[in-house]
Predicted model as a PDB file, atoms N, CA, C, CB and O in Angstrom, pLDDT in the B-factor column:
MODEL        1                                                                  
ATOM      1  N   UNK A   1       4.199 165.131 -58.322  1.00 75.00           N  
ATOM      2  CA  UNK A   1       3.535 164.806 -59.574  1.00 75.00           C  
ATOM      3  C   UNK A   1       2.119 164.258 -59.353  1.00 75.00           C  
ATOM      4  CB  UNK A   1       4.366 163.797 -60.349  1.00 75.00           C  
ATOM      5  O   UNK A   1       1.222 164.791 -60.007  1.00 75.00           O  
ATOM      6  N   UNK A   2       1.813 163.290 -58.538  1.00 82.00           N  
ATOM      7  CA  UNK A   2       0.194 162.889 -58.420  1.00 82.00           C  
ATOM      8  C   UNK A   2      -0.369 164.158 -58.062  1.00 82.00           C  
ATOM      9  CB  UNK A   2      -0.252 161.676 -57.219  1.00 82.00           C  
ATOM     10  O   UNK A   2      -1.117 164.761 -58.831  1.00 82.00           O  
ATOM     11  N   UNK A   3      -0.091 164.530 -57.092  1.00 86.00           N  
ATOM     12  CA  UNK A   3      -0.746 166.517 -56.507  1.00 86.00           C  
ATOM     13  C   UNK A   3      -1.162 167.053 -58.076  1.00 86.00           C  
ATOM     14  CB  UNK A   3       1.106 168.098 -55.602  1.00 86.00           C  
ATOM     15  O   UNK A   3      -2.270 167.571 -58.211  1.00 86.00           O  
ATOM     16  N   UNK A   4      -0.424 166.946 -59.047  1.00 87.00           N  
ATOM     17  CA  UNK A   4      -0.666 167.821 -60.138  1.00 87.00           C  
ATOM     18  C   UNK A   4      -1.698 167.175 -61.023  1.00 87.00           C  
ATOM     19  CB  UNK A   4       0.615 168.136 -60.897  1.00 87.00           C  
ATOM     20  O   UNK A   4      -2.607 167.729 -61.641  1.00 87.00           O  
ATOM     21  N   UNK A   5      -1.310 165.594 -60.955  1.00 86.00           N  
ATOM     22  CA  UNK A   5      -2.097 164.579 -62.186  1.00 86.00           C  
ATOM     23  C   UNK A   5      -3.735 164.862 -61.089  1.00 86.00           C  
ATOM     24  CB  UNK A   5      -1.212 162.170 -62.379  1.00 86.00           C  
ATOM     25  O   UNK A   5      -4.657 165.309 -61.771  1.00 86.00           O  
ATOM     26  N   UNK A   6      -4.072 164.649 -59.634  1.00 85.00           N  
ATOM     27  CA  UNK A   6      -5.016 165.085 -59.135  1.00 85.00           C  
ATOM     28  C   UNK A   6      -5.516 166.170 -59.758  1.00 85.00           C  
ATOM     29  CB  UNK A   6      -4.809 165.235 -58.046  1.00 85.00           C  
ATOM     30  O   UNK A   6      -6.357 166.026 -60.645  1.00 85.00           O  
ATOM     31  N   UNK A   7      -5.062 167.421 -59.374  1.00 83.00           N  
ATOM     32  CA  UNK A   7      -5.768 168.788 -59.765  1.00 83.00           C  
ATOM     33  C   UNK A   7      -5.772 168.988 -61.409  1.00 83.00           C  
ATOM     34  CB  UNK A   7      -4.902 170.132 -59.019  1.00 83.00           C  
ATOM     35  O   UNK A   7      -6.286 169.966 -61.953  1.00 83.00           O  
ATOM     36  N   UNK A   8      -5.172 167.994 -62.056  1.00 83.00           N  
ATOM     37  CA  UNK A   8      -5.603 168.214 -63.825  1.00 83.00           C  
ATOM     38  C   UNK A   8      -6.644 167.312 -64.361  1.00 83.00           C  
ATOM     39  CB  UNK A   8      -4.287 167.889 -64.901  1.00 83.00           C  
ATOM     40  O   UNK A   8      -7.203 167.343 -65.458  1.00 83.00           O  
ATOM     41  N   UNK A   9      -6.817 166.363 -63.193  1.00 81.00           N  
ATOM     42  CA  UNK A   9      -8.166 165.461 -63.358  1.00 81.00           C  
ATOM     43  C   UNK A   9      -9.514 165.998 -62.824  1.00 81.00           C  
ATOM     44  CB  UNK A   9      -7.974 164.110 -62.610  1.00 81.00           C  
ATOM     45  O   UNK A   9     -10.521 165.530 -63.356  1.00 81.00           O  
ATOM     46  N   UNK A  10      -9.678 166.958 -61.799  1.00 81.00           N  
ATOM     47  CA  UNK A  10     -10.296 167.850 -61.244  1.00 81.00           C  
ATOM     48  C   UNK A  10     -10.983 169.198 -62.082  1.00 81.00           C  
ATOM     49  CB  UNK A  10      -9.404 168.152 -60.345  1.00 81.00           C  
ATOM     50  O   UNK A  10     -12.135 169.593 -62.259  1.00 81.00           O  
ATOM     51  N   UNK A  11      -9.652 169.661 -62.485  1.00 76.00           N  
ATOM     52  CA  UNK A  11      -9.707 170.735 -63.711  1.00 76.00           C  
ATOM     53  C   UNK A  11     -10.269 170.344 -64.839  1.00 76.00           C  
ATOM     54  CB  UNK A  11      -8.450 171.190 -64.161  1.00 76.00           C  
ATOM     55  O   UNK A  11     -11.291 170.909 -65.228  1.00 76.00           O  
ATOM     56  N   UNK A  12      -9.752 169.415 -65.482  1.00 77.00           N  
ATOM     57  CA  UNK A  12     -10.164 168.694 -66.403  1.00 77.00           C  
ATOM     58  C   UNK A  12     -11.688 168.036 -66.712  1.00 77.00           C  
ATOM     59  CB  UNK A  12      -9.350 167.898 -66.275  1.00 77.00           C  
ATOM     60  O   UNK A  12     -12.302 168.048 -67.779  1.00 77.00           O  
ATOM     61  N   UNK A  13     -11.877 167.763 -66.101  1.00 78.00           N  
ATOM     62  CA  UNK A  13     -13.331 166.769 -65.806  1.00 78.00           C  
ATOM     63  C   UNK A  13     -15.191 168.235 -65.167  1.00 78.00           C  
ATOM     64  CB  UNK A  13     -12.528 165.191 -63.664  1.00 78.00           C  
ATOM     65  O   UNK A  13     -16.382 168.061 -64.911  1.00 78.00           O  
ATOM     66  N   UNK A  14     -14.309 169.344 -65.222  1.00 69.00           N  
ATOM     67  CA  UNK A  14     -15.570 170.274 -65.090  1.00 69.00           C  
ATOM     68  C   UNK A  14     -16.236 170.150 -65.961  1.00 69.00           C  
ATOM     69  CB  UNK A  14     -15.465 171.562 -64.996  1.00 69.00           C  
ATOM     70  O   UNK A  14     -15.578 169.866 -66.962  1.00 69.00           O  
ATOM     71  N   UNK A  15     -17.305 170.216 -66.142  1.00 67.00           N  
ATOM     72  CA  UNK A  15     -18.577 170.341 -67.107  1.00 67.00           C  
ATOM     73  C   UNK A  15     -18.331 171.978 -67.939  1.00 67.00           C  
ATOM     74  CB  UNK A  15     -20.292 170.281 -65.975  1.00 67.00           C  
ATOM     75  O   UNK A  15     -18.222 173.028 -67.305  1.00 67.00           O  
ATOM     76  N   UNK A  16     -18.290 171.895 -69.206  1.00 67.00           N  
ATOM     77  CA  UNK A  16     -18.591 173.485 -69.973  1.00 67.00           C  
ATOM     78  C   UNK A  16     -19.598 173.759 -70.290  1.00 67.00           C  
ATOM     79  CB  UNK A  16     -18.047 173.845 -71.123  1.00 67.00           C  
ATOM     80  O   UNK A  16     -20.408 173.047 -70.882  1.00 67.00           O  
ATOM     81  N   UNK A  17     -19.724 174.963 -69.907  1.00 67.00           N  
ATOM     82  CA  UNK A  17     -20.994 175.947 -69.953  1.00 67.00           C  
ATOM     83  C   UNK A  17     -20.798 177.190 -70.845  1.00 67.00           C  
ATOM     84  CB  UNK A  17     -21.342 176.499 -68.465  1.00 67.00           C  
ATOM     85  O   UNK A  17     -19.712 177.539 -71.306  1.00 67.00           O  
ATOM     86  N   UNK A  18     -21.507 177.567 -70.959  1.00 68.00           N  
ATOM     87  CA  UNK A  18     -21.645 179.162 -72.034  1.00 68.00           C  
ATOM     88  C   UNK A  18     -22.877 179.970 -71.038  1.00 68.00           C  
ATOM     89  CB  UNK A  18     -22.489 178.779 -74.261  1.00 68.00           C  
ATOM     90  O   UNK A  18     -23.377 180.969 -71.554  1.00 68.00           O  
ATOM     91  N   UNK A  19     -23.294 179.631 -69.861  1.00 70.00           N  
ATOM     92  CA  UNK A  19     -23.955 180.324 -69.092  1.00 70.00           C  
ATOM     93  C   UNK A  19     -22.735 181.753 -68.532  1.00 70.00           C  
ATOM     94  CB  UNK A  19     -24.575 179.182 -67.914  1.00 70.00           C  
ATOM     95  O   UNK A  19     -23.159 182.895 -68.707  1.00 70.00           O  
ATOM     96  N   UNK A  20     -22.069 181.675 -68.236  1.00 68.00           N  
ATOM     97  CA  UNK A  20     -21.102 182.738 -67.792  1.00 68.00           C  
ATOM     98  C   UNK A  20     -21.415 183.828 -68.796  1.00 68.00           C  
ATOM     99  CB  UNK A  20     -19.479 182.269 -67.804  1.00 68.00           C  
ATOM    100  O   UNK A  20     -22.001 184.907 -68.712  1.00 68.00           O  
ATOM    101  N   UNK A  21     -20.771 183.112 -69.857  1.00 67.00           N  
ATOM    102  CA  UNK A  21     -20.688 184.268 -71.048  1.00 67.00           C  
ATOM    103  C   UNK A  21     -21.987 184.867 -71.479  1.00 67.00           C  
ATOM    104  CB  UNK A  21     -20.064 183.677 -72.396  1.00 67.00           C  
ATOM    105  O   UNK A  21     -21.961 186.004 -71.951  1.00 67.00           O  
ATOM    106  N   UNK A  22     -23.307 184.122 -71.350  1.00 75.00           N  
ATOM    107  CA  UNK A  22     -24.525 184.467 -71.580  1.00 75.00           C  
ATOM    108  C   UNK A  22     -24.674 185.828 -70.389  1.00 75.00           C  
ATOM    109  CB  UNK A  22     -25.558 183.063 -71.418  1.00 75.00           C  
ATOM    110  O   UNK A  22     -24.380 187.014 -70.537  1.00 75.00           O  
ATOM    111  N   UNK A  23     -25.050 185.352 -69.603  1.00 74.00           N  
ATOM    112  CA  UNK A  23     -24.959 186.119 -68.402  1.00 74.00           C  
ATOM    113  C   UNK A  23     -24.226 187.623 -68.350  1.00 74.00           C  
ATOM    114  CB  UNK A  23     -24.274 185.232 -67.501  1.00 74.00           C  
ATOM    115  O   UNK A  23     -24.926 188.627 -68.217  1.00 74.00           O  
ATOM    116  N   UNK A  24     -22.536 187.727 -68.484  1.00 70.00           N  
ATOM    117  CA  UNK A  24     -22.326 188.799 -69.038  1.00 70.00           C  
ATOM    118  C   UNK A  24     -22.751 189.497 -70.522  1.00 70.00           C  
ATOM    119  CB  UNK A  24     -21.276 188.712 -68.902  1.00 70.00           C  
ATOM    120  O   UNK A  24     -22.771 190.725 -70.605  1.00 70.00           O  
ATOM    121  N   UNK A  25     -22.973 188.942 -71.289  1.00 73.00           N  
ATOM    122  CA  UNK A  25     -23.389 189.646 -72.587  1.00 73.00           C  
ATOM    123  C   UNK A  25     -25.148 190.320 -72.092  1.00 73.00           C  
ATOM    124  CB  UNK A  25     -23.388 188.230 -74.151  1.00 73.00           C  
ATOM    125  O   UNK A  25     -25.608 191.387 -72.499  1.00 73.00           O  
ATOM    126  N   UNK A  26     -25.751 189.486 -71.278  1.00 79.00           N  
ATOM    127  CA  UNK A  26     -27.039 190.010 -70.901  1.00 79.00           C  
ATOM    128  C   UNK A  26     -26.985 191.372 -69.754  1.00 79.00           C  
ATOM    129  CB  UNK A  26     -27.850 188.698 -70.267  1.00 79.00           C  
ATOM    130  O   UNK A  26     -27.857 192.239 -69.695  1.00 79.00           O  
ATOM    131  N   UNK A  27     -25.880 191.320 -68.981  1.00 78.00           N  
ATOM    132  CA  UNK A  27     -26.006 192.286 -68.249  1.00 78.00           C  
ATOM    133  C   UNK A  27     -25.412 193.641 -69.305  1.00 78.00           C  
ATOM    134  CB  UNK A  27     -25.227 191.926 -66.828  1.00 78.00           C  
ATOM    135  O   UNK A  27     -25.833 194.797 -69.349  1.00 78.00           O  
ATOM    136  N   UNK A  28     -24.490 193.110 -69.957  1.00 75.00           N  
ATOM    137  CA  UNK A  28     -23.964 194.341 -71.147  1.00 75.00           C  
ATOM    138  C   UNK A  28     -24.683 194.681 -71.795  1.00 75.00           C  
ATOM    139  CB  UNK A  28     -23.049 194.160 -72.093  1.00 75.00           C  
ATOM    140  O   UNK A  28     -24.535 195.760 -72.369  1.00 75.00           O  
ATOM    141  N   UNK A  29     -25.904 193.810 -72.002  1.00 77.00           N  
ATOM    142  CA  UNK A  29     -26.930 194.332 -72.913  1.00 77.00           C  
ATOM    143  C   UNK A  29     -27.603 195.586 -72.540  1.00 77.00           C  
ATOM    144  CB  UNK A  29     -27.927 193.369 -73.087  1.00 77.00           C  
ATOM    145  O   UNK A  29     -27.707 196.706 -73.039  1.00 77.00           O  
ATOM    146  N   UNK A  30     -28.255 194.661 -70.894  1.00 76.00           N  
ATOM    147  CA  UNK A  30     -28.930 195.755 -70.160  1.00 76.00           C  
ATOM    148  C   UNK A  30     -28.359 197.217 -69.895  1.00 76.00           C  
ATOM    149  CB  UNK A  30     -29.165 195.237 -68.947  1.00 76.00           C  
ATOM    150  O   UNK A  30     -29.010 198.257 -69.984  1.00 76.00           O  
ATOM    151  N   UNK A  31     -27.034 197.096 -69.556  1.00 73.00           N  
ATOM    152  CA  UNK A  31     -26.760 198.446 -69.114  1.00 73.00           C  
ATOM    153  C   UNK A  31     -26.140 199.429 -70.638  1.00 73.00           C  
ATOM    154  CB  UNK A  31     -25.488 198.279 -67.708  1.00 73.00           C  
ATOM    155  O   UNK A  31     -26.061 200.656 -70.571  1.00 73.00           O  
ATOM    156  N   UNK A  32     -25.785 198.728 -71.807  1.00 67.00           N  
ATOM    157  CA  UNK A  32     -25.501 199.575 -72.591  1.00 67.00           C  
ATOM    158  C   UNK A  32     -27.114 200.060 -73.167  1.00 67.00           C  
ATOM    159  CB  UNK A  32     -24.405 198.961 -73.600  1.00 67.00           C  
ATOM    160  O   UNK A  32     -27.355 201.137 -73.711  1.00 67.00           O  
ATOM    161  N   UNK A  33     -27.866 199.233 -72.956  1.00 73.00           N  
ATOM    162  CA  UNK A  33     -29.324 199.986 -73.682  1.00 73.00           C  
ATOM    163  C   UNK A  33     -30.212 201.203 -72.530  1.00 73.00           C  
ATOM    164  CB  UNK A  33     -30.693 198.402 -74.074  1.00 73.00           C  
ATOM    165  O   UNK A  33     -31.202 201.899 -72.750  1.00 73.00           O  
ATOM    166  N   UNK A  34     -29.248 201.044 -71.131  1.00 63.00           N  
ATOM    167  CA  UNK A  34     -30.010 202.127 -70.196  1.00 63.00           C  
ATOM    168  C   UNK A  34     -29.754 202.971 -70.691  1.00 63.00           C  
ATOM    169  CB  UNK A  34     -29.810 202.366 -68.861  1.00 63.00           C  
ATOM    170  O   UNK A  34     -30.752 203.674 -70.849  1.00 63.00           O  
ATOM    171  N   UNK A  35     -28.200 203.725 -71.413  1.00 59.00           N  
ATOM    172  CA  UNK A  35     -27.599 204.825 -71.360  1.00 59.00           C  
ATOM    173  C   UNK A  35     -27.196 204.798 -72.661  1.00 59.00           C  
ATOM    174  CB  UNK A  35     -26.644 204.996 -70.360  1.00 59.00           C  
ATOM    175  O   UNK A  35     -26.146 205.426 -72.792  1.00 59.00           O  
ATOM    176  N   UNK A  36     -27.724 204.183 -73.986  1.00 63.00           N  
ATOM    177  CA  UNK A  36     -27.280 203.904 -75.035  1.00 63.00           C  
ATOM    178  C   UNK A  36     -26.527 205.046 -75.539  1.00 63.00           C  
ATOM    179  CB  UNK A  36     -28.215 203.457 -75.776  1.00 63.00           C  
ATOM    180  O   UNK A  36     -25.433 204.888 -76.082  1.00 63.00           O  
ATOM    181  N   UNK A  37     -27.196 206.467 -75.345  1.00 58.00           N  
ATOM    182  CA  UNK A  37     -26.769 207.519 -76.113  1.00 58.00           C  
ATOM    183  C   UNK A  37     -25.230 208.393 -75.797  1.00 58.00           C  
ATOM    184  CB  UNK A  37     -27.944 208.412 -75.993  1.00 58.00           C  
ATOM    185  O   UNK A  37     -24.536 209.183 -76.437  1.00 58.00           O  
ATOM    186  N   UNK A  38     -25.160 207.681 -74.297  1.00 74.00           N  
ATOM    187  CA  UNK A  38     -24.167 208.910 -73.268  1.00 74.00           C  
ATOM    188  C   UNK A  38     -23.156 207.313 -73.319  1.00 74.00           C  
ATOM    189  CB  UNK A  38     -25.071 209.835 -71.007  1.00 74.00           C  
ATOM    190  O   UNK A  38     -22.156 207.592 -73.981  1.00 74.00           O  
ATOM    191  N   UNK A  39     -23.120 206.540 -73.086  1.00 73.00           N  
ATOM    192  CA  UNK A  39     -22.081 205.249 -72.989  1.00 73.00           C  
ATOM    193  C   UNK A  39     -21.164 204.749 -73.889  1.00 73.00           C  
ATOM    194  CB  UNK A  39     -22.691 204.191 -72.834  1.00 73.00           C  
ATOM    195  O   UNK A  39     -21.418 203.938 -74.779  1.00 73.00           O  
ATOM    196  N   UNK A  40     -19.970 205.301 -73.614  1.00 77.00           N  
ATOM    197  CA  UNK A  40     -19.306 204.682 -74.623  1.00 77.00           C  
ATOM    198  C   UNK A  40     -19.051 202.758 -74.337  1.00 77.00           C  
ATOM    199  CB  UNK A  40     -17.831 205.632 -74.698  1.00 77.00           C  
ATOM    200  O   UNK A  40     -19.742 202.157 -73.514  1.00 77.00           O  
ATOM    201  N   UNK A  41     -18.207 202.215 -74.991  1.00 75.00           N  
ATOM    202  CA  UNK A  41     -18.238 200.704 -74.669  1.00 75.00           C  
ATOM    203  C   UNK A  41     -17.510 200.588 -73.426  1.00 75.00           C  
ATOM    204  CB  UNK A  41     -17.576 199.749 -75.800  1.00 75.00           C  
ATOM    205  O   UNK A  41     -18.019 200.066 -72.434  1.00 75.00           O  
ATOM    206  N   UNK A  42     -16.450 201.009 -73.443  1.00 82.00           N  
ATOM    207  CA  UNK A  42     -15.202 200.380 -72.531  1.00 82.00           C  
ATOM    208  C   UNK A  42     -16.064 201.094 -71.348  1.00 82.00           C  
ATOM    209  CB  UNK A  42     -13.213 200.956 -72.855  1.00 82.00           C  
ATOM    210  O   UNK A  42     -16.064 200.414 -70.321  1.00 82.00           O  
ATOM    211  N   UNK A  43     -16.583 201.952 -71.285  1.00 80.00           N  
ATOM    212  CA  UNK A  43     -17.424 202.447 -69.895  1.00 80.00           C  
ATOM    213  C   UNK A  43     -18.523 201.031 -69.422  1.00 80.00           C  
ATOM    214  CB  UNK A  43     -18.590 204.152 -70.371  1.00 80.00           C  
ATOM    215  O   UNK A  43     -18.426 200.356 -68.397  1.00 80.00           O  
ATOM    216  N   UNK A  44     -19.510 200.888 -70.501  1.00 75.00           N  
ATOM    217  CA  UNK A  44     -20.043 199.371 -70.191  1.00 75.00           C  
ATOM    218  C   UNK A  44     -19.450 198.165 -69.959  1.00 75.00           C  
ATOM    219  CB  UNK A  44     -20.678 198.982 -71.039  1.00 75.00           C  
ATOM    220  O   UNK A  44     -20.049 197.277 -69.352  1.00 75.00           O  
ATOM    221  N   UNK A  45     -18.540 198.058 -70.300  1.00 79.00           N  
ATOM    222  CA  UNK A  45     -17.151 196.920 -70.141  1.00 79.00           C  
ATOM    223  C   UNK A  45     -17.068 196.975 -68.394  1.00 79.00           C  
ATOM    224  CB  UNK A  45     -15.244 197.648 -71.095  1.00 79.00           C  
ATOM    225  O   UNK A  45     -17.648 196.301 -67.543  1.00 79.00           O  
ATOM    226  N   UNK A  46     -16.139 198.024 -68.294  1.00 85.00           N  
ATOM    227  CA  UNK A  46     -16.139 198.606 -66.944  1.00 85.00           C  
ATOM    228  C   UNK A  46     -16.972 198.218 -65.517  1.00 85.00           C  
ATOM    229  CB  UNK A  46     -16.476 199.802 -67.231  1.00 85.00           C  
ATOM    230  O   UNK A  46     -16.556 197.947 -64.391  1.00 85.00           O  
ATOM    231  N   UNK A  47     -18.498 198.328 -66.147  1.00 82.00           N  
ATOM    232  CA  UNK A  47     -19.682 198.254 -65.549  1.00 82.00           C  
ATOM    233  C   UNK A  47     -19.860 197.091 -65.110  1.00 82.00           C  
ATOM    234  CB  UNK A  47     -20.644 198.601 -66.242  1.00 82.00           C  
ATOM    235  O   UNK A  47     -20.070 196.795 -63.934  1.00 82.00           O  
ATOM    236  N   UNK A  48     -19.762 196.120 -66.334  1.00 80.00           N  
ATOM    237  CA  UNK A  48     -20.269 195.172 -66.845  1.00 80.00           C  
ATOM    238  C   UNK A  48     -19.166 194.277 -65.162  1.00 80.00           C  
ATOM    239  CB  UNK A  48     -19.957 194.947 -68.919  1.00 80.00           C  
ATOM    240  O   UNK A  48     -19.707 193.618 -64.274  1.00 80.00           O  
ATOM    241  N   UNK A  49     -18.005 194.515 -65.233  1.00 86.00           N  
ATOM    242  CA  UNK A  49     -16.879 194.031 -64.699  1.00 86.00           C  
ATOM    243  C   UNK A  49     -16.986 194.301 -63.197  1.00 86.00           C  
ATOM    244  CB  UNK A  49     -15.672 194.629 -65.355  1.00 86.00           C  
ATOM    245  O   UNK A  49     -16.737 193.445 -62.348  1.00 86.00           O  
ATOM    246  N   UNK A  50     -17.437 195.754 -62.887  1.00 89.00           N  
ATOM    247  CA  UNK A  50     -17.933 195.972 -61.883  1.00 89.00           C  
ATOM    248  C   UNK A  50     -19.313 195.063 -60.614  1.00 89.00           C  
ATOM    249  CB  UNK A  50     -18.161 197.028 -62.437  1.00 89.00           C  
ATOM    250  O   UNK A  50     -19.489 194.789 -59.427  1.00 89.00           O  
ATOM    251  N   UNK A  51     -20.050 194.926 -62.176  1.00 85.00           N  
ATOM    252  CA  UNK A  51     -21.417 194.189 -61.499  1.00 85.00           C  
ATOM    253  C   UNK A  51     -21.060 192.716 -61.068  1.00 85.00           C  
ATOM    254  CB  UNK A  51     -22.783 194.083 -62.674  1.00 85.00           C  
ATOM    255  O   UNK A  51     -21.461 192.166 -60.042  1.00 85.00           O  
ATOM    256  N   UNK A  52     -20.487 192.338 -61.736  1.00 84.00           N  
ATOM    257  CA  UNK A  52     -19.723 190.922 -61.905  1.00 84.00           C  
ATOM    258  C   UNK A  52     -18.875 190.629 -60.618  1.00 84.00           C  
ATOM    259  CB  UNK A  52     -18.658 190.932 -63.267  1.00 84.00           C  
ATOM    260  O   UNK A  52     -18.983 189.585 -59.976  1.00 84.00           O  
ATOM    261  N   UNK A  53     -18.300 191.319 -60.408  1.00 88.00           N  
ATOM    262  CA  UNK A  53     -17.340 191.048 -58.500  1.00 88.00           C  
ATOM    263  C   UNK A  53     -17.988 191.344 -57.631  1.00 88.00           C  
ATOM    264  CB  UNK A  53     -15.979 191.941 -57.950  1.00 88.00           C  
ATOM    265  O   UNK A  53     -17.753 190.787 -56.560  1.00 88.00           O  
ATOM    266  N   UNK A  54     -19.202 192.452 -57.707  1.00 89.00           N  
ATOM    267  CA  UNK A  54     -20.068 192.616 -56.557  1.00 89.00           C  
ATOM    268  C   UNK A  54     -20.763 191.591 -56.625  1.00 89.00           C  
ATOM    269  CB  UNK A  54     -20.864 193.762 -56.451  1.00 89.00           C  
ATOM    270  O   UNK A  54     -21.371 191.517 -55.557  1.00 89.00           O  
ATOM    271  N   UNK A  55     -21.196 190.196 -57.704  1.00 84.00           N  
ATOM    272  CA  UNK A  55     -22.180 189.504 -57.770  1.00 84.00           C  
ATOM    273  C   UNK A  55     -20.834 188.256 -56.798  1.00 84.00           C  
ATOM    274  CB  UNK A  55     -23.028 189.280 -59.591  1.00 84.00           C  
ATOM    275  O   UNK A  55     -21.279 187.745 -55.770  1.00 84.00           O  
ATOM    276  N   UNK A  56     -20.193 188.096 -56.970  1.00 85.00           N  
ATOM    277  CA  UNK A  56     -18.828 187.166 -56.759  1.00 85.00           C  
ATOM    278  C   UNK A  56     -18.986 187.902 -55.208  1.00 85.00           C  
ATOM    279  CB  UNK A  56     -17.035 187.492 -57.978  1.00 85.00           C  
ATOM    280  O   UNK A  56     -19.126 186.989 -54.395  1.00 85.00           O  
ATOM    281  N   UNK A  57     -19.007 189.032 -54.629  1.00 88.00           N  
ATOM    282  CA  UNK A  57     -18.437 189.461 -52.966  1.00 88.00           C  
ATOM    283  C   UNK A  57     -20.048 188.835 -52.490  1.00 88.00           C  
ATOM    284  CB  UNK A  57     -17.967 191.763 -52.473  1.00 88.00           C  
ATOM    285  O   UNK A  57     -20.214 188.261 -51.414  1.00 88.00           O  
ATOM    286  N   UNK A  58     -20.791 188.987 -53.159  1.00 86.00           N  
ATOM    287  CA  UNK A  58     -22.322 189.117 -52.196  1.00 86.00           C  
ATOM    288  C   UNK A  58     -22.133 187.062 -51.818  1.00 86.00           C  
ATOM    289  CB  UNK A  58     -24.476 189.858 -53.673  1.00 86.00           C  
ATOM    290  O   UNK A  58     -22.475 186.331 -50.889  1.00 86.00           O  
ATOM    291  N   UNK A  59     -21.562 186.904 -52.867  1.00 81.00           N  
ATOM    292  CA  UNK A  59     -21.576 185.044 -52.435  1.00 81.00           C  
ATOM    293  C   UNK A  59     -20.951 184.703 -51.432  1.00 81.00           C  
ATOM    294  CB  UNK A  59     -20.920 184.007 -53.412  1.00 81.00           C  
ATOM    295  O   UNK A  59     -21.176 183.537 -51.108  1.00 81.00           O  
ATOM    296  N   UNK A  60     -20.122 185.346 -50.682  1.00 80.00           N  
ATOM    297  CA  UNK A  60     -19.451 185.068 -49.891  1.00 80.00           C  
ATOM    298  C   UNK A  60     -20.007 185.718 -48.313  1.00 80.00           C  
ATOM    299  CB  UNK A  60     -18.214 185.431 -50.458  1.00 80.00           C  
ATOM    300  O   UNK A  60     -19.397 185.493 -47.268  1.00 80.00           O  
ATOM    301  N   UNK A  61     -21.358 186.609 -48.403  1.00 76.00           N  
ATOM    302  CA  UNK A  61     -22.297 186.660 -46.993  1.00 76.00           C  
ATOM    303  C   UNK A  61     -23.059 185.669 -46.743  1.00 76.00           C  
ATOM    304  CB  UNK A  61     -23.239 187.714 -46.892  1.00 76.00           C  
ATOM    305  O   UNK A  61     -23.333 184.952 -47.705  1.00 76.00           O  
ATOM    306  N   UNK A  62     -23.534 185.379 -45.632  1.00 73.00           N  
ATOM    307  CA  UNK A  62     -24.087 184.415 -45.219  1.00 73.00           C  
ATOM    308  C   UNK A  62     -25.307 184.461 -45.781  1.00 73.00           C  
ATOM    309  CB  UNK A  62     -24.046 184.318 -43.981  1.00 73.00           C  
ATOM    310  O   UNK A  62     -25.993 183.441 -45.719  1.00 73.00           O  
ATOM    311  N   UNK A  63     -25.756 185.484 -46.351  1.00 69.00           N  
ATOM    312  CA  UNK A  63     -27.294 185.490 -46.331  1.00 69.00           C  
ATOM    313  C   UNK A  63     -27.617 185.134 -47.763  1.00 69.00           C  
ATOM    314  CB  UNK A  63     -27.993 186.975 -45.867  1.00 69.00           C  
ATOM    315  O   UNK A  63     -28.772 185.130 -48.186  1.00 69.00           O  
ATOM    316  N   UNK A  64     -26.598 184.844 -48.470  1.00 55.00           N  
ATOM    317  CA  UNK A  64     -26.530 184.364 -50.207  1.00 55.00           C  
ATOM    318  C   UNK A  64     -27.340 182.947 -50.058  1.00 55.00           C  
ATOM    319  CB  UNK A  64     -24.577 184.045 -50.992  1.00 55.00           C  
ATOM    320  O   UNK A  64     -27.539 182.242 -51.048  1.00 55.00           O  
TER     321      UNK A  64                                                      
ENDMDL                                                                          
END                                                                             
């Protein structure tokens, strides 16, 4: 039980942001207005989801 009351005081106590969500809506922006005419959504979704884990793998080289 402390192990848990620890990690819910941890969890708990992060700061909230709306930068995440900014961030993806800006990259969705960008790439649905490259290809506005040929893109359906769930393809930009896709993208959007794509760019997002390659941005998450590159953090984890040394050279980040």
């Amino acid at each position: 039980m402390p192990k848990l009351h620890k990690l819910a005081l941890r969890l708990l106590s992060q700061l909230v942001t709306s930068s995440c969500y900014e961030r993806n809506w800006n990259i969705y922006g960008h790439i649905h207005n490259i290809k506005k005419s040929k893109l359906t959504s769930q393809c930009a979704e896709d993208l959007v989801h794509v760019h997002s884990n390659l941005h998450l793998l590159s953090r984890k080289e040394k050279e980040y």
